[in-house]
Biopython code that builds the backbone (N, CA, C, O; Angstrom):
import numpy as np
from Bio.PDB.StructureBuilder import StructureBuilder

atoms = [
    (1, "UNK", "N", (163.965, 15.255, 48.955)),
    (1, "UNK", "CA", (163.988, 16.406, 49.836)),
    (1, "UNK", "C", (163.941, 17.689, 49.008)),
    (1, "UNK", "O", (164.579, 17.860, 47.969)),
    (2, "UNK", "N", (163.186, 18.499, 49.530)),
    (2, "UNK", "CA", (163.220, 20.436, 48.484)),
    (2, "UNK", "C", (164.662, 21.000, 48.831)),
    (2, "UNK", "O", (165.103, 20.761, 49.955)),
    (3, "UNK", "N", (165.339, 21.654, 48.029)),
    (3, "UNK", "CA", (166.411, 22.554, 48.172)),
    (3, "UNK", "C", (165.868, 23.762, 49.232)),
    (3, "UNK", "O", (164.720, 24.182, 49.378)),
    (4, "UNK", "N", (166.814, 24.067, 49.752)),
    (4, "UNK", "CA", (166.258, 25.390, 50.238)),
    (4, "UNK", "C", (166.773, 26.290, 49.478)),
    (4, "UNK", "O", (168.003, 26.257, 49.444)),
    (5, "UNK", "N", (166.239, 27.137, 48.814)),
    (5, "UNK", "CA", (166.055, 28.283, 47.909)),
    (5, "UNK", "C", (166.658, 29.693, 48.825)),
    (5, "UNK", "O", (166.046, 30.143, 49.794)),
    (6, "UNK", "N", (167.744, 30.171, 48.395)),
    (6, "UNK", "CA", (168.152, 31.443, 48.420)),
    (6, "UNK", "C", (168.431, 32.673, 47.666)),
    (6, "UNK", "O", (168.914, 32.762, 46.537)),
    (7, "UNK", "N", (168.157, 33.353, 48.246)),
    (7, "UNK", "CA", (168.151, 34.735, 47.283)),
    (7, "UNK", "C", (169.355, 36.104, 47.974)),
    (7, "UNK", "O", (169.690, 36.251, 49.150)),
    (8, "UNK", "N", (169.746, 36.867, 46.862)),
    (8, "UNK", "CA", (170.624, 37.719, 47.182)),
    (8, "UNK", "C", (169.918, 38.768, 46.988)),
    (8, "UNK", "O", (169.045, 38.809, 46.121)),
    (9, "UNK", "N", (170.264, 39.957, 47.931)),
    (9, "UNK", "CA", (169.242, 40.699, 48.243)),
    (9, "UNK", "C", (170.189, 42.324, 48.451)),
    (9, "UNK", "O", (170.968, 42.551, 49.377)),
    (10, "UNK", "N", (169.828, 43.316, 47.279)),
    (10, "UNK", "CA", (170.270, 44.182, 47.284)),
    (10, "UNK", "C", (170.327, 45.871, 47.432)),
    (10, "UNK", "O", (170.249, 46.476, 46.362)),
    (11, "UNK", "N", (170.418, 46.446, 48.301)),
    (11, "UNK", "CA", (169.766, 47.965, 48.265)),
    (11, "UNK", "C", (170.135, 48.777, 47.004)),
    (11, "UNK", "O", (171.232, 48.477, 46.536)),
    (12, "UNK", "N", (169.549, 49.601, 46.451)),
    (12, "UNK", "CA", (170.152, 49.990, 45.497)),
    (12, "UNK", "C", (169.663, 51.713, 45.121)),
    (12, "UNK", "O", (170.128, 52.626, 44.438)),
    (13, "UNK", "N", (168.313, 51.479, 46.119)),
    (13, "UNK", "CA", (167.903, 53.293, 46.616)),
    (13, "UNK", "C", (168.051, 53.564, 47.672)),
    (13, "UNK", "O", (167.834, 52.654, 48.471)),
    (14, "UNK", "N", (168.496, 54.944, 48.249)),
    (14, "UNK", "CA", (168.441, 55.209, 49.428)),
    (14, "UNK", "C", (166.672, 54.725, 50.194)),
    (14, "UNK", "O", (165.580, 54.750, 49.628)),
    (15, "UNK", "N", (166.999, 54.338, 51.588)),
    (15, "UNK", "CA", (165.790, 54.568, 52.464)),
    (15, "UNK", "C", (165.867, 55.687, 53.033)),
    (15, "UNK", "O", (165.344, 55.532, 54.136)),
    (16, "UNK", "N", (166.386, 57.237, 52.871)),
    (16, "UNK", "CA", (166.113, 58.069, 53.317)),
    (16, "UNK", "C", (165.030, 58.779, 52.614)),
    (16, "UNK", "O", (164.986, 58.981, 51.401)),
    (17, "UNK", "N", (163.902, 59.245, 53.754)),
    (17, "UNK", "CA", (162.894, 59.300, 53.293)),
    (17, "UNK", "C", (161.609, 58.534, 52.843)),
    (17, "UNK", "O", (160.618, 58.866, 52.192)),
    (18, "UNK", "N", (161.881, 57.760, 53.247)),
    (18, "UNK", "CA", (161.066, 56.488, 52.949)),
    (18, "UNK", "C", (160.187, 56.083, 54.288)),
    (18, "UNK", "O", (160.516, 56.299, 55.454)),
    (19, "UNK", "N", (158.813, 55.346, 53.752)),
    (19, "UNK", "CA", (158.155, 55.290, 55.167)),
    (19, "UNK", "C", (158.975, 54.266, 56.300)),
    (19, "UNK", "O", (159.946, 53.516, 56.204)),
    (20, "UNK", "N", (158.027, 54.659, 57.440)),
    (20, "UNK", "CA", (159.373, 53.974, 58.542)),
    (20, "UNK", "C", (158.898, 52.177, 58.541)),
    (20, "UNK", "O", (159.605, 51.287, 59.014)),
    (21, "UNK", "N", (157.760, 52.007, 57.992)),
    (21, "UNK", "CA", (157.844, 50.439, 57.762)),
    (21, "UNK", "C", (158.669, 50.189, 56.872)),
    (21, "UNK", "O", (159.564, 49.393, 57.158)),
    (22, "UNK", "N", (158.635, 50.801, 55.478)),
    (22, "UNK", "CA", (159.804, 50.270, 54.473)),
    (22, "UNK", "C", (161.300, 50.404, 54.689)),
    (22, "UNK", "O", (162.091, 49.782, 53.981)),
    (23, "UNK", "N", (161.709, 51.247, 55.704)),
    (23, "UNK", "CA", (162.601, 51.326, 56.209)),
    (23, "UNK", "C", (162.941, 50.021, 57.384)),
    (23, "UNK", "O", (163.939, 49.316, 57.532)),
    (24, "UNK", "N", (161.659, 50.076, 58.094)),
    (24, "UNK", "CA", (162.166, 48.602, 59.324)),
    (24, "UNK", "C", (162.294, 47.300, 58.185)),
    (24, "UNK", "O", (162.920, 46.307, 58.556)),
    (25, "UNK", "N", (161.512, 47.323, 56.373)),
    (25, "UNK", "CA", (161.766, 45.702, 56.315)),
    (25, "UNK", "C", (163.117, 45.787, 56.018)),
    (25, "UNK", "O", (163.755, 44.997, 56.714)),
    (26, "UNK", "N", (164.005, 46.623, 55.038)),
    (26, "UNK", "CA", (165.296, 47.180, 54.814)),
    (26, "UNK", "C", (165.853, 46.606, 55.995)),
    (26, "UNK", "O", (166.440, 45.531, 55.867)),
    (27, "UNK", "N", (165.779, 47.103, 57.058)),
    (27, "UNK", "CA", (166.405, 46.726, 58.378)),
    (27, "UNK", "C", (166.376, 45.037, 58.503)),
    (27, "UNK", "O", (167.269, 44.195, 58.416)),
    (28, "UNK", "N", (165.286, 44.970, 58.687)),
    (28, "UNK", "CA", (164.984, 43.261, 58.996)),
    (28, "UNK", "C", (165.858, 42.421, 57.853)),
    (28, "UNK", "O", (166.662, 41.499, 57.986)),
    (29, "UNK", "N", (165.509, 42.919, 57.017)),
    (29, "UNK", "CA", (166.600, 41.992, 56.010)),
    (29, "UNK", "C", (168.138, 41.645, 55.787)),
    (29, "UNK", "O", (168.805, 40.912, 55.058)),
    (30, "UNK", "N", (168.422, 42.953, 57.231)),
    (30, "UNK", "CA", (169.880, 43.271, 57.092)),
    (30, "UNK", "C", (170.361, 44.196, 56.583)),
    (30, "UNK", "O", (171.472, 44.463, 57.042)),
    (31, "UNK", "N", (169.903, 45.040, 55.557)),
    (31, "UNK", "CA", (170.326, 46.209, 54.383)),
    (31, "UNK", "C", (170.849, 47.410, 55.534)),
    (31, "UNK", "O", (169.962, 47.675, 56.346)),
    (32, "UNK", "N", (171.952, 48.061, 55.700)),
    (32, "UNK", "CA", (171.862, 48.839, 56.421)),
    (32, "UNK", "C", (172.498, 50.603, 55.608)),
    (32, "UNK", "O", (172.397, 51.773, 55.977)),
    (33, "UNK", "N", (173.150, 49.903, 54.360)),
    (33, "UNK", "CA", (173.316, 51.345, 53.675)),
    (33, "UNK", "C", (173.435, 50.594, 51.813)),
    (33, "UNK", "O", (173.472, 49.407, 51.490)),
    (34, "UNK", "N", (173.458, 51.506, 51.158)),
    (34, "UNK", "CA", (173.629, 51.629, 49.696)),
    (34, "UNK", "C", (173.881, 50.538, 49.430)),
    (34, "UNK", "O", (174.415, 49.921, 50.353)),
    (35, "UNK", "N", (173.672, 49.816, 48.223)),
    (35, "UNK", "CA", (174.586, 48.927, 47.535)),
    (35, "UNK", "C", (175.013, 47.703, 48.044)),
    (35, "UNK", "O", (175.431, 46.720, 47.432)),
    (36, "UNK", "N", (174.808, 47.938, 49.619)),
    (36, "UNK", "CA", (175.365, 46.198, 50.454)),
    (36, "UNK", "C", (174.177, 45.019, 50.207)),
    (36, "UNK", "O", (172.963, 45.191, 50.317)),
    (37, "UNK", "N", (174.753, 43.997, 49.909)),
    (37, "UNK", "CA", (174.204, 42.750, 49.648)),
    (37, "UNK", "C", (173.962, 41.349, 50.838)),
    (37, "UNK", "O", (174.755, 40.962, 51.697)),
    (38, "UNK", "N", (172.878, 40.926, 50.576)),
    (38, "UNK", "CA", (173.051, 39.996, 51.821)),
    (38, "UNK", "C", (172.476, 38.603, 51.118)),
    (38, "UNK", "O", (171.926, 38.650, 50.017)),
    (39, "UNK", "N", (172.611, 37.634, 51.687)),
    (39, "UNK", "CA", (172.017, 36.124, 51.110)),
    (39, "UNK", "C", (171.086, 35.736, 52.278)),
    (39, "UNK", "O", (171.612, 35.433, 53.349)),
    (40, "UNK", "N", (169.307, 35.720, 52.112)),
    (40, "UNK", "CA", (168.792, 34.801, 53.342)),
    (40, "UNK", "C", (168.130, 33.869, 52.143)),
    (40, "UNK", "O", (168.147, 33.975, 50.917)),
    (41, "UNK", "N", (167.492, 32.833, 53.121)),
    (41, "UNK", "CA", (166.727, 32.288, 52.790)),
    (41, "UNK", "C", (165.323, 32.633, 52.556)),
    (41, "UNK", "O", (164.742, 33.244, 53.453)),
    (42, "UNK", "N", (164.514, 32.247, 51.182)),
    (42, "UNK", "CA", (163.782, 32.360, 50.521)),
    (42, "UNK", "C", (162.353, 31.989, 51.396)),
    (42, "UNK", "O", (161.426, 31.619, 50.676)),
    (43, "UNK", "N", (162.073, 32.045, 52.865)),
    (43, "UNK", "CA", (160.529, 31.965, 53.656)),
    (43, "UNK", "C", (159.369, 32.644, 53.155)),
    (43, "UNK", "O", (159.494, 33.673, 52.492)),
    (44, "UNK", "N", (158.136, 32.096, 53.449)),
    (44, "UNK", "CA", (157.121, 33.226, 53.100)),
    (44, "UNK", "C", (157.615, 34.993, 53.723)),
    (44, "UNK", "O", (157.778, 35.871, 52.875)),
    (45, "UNK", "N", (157.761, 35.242, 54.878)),
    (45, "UNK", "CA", (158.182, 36.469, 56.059)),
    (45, "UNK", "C", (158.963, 37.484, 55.043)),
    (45, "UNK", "O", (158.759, 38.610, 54.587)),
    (46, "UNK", "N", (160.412, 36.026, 54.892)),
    (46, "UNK", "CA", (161.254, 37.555, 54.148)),
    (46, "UNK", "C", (160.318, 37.562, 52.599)),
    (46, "UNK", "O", (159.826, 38.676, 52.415)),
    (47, "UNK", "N", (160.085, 36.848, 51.807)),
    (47, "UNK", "CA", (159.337, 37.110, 50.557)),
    (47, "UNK", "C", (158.305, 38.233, 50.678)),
    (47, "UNK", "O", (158.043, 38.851, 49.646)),
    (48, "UNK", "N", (157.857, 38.478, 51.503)),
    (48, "UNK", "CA", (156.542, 39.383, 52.040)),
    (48, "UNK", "C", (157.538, 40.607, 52.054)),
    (48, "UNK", "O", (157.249, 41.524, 51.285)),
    (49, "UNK", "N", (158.799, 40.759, 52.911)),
    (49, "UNK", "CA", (159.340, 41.621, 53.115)),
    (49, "UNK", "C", (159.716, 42.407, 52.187)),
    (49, "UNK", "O", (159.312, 43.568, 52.251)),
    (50, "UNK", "N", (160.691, 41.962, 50.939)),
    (50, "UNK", "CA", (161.320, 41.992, 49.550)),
    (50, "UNK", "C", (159.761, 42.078, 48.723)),
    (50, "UNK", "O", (160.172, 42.348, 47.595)),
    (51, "UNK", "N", (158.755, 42.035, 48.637)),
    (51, "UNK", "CA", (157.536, 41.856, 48.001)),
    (51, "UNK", "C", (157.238, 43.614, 48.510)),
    (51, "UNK", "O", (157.067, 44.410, 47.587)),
    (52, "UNK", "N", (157.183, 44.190, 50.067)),
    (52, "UNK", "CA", (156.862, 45.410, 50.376)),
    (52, "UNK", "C", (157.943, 46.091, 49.861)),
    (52, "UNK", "O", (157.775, 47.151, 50.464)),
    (53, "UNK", "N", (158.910, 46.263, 49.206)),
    (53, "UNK", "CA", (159.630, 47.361, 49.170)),
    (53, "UNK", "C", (160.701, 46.859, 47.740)),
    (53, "UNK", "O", (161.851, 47.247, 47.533)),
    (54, "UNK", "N", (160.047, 46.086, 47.068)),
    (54, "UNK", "CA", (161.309, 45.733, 45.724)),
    (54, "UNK", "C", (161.491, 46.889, 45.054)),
    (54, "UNK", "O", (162.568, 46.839, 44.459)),
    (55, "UNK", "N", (160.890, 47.972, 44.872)),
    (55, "UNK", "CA", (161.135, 49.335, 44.377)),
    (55, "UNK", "C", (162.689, 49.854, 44.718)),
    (55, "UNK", "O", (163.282, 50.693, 44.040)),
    (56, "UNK", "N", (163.232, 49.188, 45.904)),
    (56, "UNK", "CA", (164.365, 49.423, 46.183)),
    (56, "UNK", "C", (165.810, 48.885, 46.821)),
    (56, "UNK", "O", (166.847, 49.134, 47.436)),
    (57, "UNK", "N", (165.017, 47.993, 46.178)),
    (57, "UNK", "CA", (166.439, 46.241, 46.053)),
    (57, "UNK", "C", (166.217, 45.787, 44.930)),
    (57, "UNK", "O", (165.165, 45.990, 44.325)),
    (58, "UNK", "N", (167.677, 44.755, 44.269)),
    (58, "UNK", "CA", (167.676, 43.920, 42.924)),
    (58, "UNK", "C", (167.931, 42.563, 43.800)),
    (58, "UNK", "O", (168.854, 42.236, 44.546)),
    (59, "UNK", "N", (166.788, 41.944, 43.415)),
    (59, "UNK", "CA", (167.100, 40.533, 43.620)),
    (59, "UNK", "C", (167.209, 39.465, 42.811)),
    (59, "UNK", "O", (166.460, 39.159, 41.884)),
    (60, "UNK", "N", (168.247, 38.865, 43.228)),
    (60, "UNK", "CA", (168.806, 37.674, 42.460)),
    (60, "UNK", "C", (168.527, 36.653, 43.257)),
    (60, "UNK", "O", (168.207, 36.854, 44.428)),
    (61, "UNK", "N", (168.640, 34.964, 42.540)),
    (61, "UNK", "CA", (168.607, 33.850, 43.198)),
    (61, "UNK", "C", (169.877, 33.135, 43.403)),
    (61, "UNK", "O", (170.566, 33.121, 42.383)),
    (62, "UNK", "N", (170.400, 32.524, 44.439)),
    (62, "UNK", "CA", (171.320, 32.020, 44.787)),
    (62, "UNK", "C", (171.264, 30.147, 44.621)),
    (62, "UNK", "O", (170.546, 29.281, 45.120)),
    (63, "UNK", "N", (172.300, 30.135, 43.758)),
    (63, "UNK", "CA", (172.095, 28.863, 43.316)),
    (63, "UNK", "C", (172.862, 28.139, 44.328)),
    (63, "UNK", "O", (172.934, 26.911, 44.287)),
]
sb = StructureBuilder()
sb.init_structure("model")
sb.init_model(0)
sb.init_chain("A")
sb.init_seg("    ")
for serial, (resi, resn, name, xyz) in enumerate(atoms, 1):
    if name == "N":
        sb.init_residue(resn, " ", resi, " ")
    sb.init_atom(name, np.array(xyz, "f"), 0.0, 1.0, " ", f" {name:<3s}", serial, name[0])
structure = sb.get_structure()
């Protein structure tokens, strides 16, 4: 069976100012201010998401 692969997912620039799609994937991912961290799972959707806007999250993998 594959592991399911997770990743920790971190804001670390403001989205103020930022376009309002890079702001909705921020949203979609959960990020809702500075510095807060979240754990999803590793799908094509969120990868696409974290792929549009890594300029302003640190991501790590969750073992």
């Amino acid at each position: 069976m594959s592991e399911v692969k997770s990743i920790q997912v971190t804001l670390v620039r403001s989205l103020s100012g930022r376009k309002k799609n890079h702001q909705a994937c921020a949203r979609g991912l959960g990020l809702r201010r500075m510095h807060q961290s979240v754990i999803v799972t590793a799908t094509p959707a969120i990868s696409g998401m974290v792929r549009k806007i890594d300029y302003l999250l640190k991501v790590e993998e969750v073992s």
